[in-house]
N, C-alpha and C positions, 0 to 999 in steps of 0.2 A: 162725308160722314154726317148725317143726320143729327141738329143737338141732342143733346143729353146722353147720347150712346157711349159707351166704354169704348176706349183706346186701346188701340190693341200695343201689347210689350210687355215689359219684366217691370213691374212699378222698381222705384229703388230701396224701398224699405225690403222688399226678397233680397236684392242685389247687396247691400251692405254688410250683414252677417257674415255669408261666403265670400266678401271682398274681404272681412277681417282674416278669414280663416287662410285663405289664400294667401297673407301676407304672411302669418302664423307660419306657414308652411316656409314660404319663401326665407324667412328670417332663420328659422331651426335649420334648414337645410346650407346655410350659410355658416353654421356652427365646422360643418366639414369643411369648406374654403377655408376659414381661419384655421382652424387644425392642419390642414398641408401646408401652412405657412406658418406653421409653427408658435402662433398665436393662441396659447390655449386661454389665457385668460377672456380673450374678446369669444372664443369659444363657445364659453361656458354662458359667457352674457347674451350670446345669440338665442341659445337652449331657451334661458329664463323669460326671456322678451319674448320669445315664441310663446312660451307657459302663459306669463299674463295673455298676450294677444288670444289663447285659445280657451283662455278663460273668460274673457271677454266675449266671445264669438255667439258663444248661446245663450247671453243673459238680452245681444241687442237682438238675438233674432226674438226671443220669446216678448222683450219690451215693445218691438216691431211688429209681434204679431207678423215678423216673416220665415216661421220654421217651417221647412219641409222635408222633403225625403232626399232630394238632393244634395242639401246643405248636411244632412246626418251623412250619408257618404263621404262630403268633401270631407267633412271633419275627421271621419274615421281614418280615410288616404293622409291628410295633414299627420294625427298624429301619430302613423307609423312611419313616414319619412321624419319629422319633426325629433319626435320623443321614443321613435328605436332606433331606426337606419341610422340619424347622427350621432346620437350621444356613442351608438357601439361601434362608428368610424373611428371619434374623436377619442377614446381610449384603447381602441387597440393601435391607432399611431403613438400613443404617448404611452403606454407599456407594452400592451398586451403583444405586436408582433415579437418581444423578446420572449416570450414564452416559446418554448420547442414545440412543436405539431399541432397543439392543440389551441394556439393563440385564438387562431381565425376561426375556430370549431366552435369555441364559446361566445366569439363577438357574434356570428352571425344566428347563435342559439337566440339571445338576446334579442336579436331582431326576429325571428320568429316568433316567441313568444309574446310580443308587444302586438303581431300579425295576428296569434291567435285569439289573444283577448279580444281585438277590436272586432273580430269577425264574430265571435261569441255576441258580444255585444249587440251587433248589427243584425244575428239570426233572432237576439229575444225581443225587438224593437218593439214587434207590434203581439208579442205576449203576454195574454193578462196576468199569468200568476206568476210573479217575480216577487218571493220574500224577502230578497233583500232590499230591493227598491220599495217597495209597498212599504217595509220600516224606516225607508229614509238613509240606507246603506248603500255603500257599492260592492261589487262581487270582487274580493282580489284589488291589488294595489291598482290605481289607476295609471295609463301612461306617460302622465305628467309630472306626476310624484315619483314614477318610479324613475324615469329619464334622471330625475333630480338622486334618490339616491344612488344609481349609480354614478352619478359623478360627484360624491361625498366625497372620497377617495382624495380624487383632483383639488375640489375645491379647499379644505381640508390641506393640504402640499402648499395652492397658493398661499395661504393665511399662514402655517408655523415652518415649512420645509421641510420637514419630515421625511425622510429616505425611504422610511418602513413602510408608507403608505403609497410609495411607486414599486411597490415590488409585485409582480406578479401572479406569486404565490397567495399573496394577499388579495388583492385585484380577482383572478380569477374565483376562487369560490364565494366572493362576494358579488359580484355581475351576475353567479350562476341562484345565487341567493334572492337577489331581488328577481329576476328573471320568472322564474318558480311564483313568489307572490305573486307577478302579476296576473299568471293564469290558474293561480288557486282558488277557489272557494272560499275564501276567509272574508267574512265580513268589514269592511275598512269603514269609517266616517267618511258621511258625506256633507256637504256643506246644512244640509238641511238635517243631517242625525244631528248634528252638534248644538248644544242647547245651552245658555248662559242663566247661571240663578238672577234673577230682579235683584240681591244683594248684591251680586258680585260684575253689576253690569260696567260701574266704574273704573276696576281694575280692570276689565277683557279693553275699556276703551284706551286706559292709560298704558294695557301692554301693546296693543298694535301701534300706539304711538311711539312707544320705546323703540318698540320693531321696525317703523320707517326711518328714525332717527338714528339707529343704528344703521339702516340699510344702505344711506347717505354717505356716512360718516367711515364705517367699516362695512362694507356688503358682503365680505365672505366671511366674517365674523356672524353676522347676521344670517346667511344661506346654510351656514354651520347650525344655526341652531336651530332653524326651521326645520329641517331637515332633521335632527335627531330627535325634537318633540314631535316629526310626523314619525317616525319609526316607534317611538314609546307609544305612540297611542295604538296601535295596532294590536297588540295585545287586550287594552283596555276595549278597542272597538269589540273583539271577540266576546269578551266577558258582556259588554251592553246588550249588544246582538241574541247571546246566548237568554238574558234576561228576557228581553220581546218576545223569544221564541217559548218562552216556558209561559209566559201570560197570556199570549195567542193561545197555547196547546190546553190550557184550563180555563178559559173563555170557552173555545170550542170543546169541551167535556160541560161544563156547564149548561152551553146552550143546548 
């Protein structure tokens, strides 16, 4: 090969992102091996470890300057094995087959719906007019978050014991609840809608440190309450959203 000329291969900054994302995958999908054995605690922890790792996956590809089309697939395959196929194994072995006919009807809704999202997702990639994204929103609960509340329930059982919250009755139209957001229309927070006043930048620093500090200390104390301030905001996300949308709509009367 002549100096100076380019090498031919996959440099490893492409390779790294999808190396995350794949492990991502590998870890979530392990959530189901612990669940056959009965292990839901380690479970639950697989789920979350995946969550970080697939939250991690697109900040090094975009720091790398290694995003491509690829990697937006791998990610989307990750997290419907990851954050639908496991979380809706891993509770219908720990309630939902007691449920009569309809157990395995609504586990495997659950995993469709997390299928439909990501495929939505994946058809408006390279579309310019996306209002919710253009505001810094996402469309519908994302699959990470929503993976996460449906195993409120669980996590929630580990932390007080609670009988009421392995019941099925309960369990199911709450799976079929979050299920629904995530292929709904509703505008959610996204990391970048979320906006801290210059006032109140000290407390947002002193609460995520609360929040590690608990996550150590009591982590399903702490997964508890992540999880119910991401479910309150969802409403508020709506009300934001709806604001952007009536400023857009007299901006464009205006102009």
């Amino acid at each position: 090969m002549e100096p100076g000329s380019t090498r031919p291969g996959i440099s490893l900054r492409a390779l790294a992102p999808n190396a995350v994302t794949a492990v991502a995958l590998c870890t979530g999908l392990s959530g189901a091996w612990f669940a056959l054995q009965g292990r839901w605690e380690n479970a639950v922890a697989a789920i979350v470890v995946a969550g970080v790792l697939d939250a991690m996956d697109g900040r090094i590809a975009r720091m790398l300057k290694g995003e491509s089309r690829f990697g937006a697939e791998l990610d989307s395959l990750s997290d419907v094995i990851a954050f639908g196929a496991t979380p809706a194994l891993i509770i219908y072995m720990w309630v939902m087959q007691d449920m009569p006919r309809f157990g395995w009807t609504i586990s495997v809704f659950f995993v469709l719906c997390a299928a439909l999202r990501l495929a939505r997702f994946n058809a408006r990639i390279d579309t310019e007019h996306q209002p919710h994204k253009s505001a810094g929103f996402n469309t519908g609960v994302p699959s990470p978050p929503g993976a996460g509340l449906a195993l409120l329930p669980m996590i929630i059982w580990f932390e007080t014991g609670a009988e009421w919250v392995r019941d099925y009755r309960f369990i199911a139209p709450w799976l079929l609840i979050v299920a629904v957001l995530m292929i709904s229309n509703v505008a959610t927070y996204s990391w970048s809608s979320l906006k801290v006043r210059p006032s109140f930048r000290f407390m947002a620093i002193a609460a995520v440190g609360l929040f590690g500090a608990t996550l150590v200390a009591a982590p399903w104390v702490a997964l508890i309450a992540a999880s119910v301030v991401y479910a309150l905001l969802i409403p508020l996300s709506m009300i934001s959203y709806s604001k952007v949308k009536r400023a857009r709509k007299a901006a464009a009367i205006a102009a």
